[in-house]
NULUM-52538 format. One record per residue: residue number from 0; residue in one letter; chain; y, z, x of N, C-alpha, C, CB in turn. Coordinates in pm, whole numbers. Atoms other than C-alpha are relative to their C-alpha. Glycine has a CB too. Layout:
N
{NUM,"a","A",{Y,Z,X},{Y,Z,X},{Y,Z,X},{Y,Z,X}},
...
***
This chain:
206
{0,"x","A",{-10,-121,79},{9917,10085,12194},{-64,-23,-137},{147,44,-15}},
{1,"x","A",{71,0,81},{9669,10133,11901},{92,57,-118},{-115,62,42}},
{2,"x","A",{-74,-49,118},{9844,10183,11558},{-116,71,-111},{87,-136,-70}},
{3,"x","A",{75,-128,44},{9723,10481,11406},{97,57,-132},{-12,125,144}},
{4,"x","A",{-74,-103,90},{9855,10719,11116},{88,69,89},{-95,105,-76}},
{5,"x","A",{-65,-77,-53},{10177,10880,11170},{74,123,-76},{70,-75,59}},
{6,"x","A",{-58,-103,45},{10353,11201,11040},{101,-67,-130},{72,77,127}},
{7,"x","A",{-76,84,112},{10535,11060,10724},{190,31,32},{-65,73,-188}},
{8,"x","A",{-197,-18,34},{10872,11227,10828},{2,-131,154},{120,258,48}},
{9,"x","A",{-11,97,-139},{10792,10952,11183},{52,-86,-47},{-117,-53,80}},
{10,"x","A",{35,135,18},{10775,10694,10969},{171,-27,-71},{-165,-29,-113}},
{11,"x","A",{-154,4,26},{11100,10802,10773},{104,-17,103},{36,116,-58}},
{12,"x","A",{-151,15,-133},{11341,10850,11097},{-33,-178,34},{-31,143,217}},
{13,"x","A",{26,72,-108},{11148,10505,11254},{90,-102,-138},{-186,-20,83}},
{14,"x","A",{-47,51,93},{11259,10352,10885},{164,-36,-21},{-48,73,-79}},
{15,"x","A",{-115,-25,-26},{11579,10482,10877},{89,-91,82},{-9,105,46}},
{16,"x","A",{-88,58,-129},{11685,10369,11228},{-18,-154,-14},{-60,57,167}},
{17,"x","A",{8,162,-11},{11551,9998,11155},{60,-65,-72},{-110,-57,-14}},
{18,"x","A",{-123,18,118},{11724,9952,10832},{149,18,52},{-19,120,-125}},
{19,"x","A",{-94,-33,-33},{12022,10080,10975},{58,-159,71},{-22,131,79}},
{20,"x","A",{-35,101,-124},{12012,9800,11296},{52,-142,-74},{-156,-34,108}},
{21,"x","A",{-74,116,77},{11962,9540,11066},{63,-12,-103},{-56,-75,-26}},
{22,"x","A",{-108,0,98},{12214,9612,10811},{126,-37,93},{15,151,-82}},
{23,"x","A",{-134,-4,-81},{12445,9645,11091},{11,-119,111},{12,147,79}},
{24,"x","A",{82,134,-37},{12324,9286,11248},{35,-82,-119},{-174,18,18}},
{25,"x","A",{43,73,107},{12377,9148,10926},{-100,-104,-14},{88,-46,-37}},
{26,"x","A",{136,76,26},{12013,9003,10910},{-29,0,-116},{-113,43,61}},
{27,"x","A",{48,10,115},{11884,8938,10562},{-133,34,18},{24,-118,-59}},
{28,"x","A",{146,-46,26},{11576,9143,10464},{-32,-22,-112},{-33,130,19}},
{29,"x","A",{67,-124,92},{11332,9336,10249},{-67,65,93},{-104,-38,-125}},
{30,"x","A",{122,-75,-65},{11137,9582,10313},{-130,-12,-106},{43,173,27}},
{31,"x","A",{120,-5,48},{10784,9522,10259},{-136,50,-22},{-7,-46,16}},
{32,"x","A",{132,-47,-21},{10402,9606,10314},{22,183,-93},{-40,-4,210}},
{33,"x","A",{16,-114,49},{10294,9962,10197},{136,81,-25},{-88,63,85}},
{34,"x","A",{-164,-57,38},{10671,10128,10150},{40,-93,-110},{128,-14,139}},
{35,"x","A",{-81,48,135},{10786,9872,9929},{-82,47,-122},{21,-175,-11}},
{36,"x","A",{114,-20,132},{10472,9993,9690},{41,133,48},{-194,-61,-8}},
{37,"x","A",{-63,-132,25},{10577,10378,9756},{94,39,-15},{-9,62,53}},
{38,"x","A",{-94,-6,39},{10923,10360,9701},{11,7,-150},{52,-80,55}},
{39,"x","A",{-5,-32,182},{10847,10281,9333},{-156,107,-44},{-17,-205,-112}},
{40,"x","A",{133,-136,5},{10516,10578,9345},{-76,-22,51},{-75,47,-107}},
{41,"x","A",{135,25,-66},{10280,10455,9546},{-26,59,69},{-30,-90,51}},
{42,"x","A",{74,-54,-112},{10078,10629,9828},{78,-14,104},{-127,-58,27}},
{43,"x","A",{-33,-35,-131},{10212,10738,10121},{3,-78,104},{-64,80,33}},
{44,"x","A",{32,60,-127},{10275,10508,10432},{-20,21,95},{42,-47,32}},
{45,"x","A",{12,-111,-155},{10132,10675,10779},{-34,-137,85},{-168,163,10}},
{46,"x","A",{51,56,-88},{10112,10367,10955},{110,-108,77},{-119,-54,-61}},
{47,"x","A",{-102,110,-21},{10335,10027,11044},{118,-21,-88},{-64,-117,-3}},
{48,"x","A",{-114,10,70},{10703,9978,10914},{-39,-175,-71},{153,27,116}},
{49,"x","A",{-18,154,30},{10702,9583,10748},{104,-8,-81},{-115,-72,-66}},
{50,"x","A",{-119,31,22},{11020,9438,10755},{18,-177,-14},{78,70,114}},
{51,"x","A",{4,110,-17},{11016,9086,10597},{127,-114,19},{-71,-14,-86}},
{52,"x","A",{-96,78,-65},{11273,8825,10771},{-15,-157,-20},{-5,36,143}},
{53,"x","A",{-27,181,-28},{11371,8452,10766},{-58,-38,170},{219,-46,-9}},
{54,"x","A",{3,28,-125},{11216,8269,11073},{116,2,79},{-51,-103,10}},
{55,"x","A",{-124,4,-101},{11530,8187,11203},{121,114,-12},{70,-143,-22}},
{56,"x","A",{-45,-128,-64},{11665,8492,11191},{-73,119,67},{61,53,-87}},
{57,"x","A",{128,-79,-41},{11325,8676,11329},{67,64,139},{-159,-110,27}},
{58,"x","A",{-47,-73,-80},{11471,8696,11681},{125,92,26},{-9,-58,60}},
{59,"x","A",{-149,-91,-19},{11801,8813,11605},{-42,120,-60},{152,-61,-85}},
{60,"x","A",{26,-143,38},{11639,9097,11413},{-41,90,141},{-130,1,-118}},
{61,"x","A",{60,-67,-103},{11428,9208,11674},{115,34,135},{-129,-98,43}},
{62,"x","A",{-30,-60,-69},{11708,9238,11879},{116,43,4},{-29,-37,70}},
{63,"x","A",{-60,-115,58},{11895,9421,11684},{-58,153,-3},{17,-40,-124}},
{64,"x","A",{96,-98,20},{11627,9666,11659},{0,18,192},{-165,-63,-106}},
{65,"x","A",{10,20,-122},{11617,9629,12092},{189,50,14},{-71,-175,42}},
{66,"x","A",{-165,-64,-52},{12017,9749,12090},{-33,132,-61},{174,-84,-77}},
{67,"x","A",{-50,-157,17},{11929,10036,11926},{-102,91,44},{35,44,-153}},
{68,"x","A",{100,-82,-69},{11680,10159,12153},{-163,-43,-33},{30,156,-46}},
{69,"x","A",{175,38,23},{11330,9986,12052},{-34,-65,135},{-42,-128,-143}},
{70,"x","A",{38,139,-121},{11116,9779,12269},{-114,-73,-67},{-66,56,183}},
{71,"x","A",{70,181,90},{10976,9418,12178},{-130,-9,35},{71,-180,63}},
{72,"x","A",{132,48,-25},{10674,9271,12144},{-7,-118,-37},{-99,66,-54}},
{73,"x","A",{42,152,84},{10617,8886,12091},{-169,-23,31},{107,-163,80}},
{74,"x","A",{145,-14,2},{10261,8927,12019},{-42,-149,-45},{-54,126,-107}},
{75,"x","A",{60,149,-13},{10008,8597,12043},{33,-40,-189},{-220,1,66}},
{76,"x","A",{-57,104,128},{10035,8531,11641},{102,15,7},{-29,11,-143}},
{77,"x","A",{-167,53,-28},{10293,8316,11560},{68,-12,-169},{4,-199,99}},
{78,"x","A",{-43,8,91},{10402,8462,11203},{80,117,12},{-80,-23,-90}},
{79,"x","A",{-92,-150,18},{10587,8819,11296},{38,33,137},{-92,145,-70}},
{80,"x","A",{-40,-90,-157},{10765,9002,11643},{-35,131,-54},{190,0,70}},
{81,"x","A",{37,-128,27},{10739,9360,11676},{93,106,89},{-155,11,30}},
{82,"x","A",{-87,-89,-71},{10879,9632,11802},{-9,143,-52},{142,-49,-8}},
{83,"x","A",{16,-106,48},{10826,10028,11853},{113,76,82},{-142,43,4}},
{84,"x","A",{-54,-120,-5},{10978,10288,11818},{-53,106,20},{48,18,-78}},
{85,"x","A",{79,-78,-59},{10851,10525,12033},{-158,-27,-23},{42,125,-40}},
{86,"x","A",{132,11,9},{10499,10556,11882},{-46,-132,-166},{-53,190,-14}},
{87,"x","A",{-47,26,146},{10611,10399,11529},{13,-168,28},{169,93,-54}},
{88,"x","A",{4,183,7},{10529,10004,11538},{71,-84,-146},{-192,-52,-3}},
{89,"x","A",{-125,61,127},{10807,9785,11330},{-47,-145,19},{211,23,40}},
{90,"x","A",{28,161,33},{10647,9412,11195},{145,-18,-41},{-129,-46,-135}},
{91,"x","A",{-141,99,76},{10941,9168,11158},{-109,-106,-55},{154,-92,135}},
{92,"x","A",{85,122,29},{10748,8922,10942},{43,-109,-93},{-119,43,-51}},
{93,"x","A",{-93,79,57},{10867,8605,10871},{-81,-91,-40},{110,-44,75}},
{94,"x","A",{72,119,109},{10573,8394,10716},{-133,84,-54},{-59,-174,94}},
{95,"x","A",{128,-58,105},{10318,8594,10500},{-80,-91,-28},{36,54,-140}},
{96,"x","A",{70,84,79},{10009,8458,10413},{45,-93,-101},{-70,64,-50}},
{97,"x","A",{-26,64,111},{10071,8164,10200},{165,26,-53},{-111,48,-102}},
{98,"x","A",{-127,-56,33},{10468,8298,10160},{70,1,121},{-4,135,-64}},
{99,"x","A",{-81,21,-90},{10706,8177,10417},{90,128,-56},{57,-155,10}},
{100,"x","A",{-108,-94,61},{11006,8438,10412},{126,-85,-32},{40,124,105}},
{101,"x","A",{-124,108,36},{11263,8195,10243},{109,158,-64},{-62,-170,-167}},
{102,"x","A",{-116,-90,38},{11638,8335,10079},{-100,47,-149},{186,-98,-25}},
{103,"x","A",{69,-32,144},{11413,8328,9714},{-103,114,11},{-82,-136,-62}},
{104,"x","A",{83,-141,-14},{11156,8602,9859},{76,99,24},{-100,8,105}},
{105,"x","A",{-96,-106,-34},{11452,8789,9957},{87,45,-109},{84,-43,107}},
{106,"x","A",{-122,-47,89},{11669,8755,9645},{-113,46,-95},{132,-123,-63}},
{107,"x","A",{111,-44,118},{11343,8844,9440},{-34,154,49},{-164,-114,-3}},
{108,"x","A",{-68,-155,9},{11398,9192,9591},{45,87,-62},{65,19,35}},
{109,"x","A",{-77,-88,68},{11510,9443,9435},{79,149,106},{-113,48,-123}},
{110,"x","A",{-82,-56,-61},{11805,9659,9557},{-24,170,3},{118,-49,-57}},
{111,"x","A",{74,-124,4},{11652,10020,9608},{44,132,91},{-133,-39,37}},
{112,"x","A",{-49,-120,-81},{11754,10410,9760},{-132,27,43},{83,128,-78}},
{113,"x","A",{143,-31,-84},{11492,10426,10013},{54,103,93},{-77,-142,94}},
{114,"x","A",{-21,-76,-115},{11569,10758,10218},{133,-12,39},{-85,-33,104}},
{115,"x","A",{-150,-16,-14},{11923,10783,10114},{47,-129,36},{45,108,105}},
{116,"x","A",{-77,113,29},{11998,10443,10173},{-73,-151,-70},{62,-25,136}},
{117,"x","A",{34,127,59},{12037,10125,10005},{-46,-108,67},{92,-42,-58}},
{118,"x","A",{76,110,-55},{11800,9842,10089},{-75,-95,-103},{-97,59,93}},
{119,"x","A",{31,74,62},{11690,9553,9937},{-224,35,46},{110,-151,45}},
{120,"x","A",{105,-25,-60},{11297,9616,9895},{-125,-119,-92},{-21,180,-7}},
{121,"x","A",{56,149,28},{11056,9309,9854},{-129,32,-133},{-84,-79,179}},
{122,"x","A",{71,-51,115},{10898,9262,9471},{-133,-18,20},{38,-59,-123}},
{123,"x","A",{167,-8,1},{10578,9393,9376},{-124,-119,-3},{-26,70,-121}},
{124,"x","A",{99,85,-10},{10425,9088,9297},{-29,-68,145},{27,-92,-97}},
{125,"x","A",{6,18,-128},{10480,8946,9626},{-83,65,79},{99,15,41}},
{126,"x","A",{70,-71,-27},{10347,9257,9780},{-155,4,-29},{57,74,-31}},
{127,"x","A",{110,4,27},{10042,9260,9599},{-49,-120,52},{-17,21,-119}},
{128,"x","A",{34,86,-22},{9989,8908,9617},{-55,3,151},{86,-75,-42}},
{129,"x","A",{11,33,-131},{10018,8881,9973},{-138,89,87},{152,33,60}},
{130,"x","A",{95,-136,10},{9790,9211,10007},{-161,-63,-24},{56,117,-155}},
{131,"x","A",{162,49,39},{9475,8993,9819},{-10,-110,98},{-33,-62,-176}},
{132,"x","A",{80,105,-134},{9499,8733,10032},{21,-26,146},{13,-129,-28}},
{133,"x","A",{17,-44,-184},{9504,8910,10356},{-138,1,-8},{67,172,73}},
{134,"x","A",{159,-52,6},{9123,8997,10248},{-58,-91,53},{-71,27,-134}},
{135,"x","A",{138,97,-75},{8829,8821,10445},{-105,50,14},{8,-48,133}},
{136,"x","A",{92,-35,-25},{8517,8869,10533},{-10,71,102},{-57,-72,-6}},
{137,"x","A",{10,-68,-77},{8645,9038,10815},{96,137,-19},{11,-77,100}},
{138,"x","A",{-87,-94,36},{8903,9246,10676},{-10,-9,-156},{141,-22,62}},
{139,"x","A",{14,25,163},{8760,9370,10311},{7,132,1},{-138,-80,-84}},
{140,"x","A",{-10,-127,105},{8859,9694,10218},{90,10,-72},{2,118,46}},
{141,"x","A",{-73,74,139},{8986,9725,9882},{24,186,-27},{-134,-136,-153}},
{142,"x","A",{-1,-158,43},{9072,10137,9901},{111,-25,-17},{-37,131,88}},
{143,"x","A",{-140,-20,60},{9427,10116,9977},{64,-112,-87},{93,24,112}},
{144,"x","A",{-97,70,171},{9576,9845,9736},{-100,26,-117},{35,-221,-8}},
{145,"x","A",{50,-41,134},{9326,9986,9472},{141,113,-39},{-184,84,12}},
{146,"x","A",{-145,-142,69},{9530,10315,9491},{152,-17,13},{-3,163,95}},
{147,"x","A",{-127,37,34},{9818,10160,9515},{57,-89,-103},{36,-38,88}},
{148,"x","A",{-34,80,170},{9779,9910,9194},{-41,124,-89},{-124,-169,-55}},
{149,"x","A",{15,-104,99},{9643,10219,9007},{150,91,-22},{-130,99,54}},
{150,"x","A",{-152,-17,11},{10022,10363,9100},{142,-52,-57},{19,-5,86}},
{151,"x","A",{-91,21,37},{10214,10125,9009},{-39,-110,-91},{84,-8,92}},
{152,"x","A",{88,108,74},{10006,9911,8753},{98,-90,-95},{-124,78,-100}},
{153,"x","A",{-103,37,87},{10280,9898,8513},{86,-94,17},{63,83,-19}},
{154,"x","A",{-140,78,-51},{10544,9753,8724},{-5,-152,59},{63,87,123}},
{155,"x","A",{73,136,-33},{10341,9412,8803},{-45,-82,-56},{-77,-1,48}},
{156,"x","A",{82,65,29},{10290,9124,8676},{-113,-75,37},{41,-33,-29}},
{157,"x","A",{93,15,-103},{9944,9095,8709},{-42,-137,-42},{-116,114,11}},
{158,"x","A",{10,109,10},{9923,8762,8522},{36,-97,111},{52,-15,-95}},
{159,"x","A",{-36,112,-84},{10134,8601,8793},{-55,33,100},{131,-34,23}},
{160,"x","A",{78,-27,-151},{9930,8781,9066},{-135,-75,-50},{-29,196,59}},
{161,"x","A",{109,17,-25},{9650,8673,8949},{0,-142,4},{-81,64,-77}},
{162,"x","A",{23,88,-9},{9749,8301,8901},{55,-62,153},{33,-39,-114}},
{163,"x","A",{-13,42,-139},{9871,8308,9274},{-93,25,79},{97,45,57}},
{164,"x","A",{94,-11,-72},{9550,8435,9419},{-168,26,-51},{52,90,70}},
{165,"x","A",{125,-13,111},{9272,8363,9158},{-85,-117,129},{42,-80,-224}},
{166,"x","A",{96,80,-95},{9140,8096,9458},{-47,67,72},{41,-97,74}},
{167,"x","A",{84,-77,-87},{9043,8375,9656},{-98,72,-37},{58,72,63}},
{168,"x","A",{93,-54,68},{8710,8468,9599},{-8,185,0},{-120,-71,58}},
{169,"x","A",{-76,-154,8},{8823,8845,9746},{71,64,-97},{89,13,83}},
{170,"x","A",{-96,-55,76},{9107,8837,9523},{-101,12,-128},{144,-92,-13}},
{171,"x","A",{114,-29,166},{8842,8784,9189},{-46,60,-15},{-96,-50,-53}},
{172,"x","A",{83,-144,28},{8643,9047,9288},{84,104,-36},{-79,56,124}},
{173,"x","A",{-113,-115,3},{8926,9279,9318},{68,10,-138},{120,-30,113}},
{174,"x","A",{-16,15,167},{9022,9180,8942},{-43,32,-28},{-1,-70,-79}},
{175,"x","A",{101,-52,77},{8700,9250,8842},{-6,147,-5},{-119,-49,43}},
{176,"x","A",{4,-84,-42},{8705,9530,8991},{126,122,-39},{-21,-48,109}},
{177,"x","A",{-154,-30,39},{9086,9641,8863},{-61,39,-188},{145,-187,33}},
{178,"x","A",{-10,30,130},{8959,9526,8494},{-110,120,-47},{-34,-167,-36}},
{179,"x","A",{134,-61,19},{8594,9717,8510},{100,195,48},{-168,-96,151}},
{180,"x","A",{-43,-226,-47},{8803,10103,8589},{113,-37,-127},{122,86,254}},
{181,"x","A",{-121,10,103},{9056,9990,8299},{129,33,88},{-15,117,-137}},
{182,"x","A",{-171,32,-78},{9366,9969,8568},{73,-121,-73},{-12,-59,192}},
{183,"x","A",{-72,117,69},{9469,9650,8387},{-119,-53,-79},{72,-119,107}},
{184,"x","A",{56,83,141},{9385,9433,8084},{-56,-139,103},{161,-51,-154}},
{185,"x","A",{-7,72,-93},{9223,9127,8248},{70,-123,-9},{-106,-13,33}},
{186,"x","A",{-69,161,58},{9430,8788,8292},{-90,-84,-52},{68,-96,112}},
{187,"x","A",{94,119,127},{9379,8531,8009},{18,-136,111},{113,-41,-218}},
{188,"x","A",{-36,120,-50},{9349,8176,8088},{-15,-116,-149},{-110,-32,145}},
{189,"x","A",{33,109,113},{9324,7855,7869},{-65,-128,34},{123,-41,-66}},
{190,"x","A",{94,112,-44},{9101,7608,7813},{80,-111,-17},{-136,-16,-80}},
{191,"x","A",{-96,157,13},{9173,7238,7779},{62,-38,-164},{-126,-155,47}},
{192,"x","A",{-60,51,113},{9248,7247,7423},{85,132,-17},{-103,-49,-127}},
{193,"x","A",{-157,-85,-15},{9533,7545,7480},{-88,131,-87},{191,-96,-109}},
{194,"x","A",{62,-127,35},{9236,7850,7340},{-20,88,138},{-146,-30,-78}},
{195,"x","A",{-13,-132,-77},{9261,8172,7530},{-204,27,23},{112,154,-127}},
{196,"x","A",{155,-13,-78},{8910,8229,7718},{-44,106,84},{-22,-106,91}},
{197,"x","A",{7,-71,-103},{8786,8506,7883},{-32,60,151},{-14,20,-35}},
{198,"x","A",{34,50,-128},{8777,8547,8254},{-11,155,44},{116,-112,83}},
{199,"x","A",{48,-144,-86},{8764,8866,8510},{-17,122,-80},{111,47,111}},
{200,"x","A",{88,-135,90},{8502,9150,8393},{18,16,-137},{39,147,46}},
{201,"x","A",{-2,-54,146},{8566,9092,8033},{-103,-34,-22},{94,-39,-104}},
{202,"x","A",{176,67,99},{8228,8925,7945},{-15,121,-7},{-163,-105,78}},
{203,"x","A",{95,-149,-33},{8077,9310,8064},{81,39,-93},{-9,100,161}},
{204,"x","A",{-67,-45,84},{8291,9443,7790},{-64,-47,-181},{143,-52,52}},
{205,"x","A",{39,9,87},{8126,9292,7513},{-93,43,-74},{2,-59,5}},
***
């Protein structure tokens, strides 16, 4: 089944019902990917739920989500299960790029009214972070987390995003690219004698 855009109220009921399972499972979450960035204003999610989990609690989620009417998927990678709801595909993901799902990605959450209920929903930096260095040469489009850092620009530190994914040559462009539309100021760095130096798209500014 091809994951496609879905009706935003789909995505709410498919939300709803998954949050629910694993609250009532007591599994330790967040909620992540595109929702955790529209909960605080971001763009709209029409596509996959991401629900980030501890490995060793990965299968007990999933079949929590499987008592309350889903059906599983243990798909060939070996960092997330899955499971839809009806048409509505639910990531359990329990090692993010570079970001295992430990208790510290979970308590760095913040506790949030997502659709009338309370859920712990996984912080922005994280999100972002994880977001730049999904990018490759095979997967480079930079539309939706543009319009979604232009949403919530404020609420991020982009210093610490940028010193978690300044090795990716994707992620630098995407700075540049952030700094050159004035979405953010660009991160400083320092040289070896502790002077502030300028790095992404500020030279073009001079």
């Amino acid at each position: 089944m091809v994951n496609v855009d879905h009706p935003f109220q789909d995505i709410e009921t498919s939300l709803k019902k998954a949050a629910g399972a694993l609250k009532r499972a007591r599994v330790p979450f967040v909620l992540g990917g595109s929702l955790a960035v529209w909960v605080r204003g971001g763009p709209e999610a029409r596509k996959d739920l991401d629900f980030m989990v501890k490995e060793e609690d990965a299968e007990r989620a999933l079949q929590a989500l499987v008592d309350d009417g889903m059906r599983p998927e243990h798909p060939p990678e070996d960092w997330l299960l899955k499971a839809w709801d009806g048409e509505v595909m639910i990531d359990l993901i329990f090692r993010a790029l570079e970001l295992p799902v430990t208790d510290e990605v979970i308590e760095r959450g913040e506790e949030m009214n997502v659709f009338s209920i309370q859920m712990p929903v996984m912080s922005l930096d994280d999100v972002i972070s994880t977001k730049l260095l999904s990018l490759n040469e095979h997967h480079l489009r930079y539309d939706s987390i543009l319009q979604m850092s232009r949403a919530v620009r404020e609420q991020v530190d982009w210093d610490a995003v940028w010193d978690r994914t300044k090795r990716s040559p994707y992620a630098r462009v995407f700075f540049k690219l952030l700094a050159e539309l004035d979405v953010i100021t660009p991160p400083a760095q320092v040289d070896g004698k502790g002077k502030q130096i300028r790095v992404v798209g500020e030279a073009s500014r001079s």
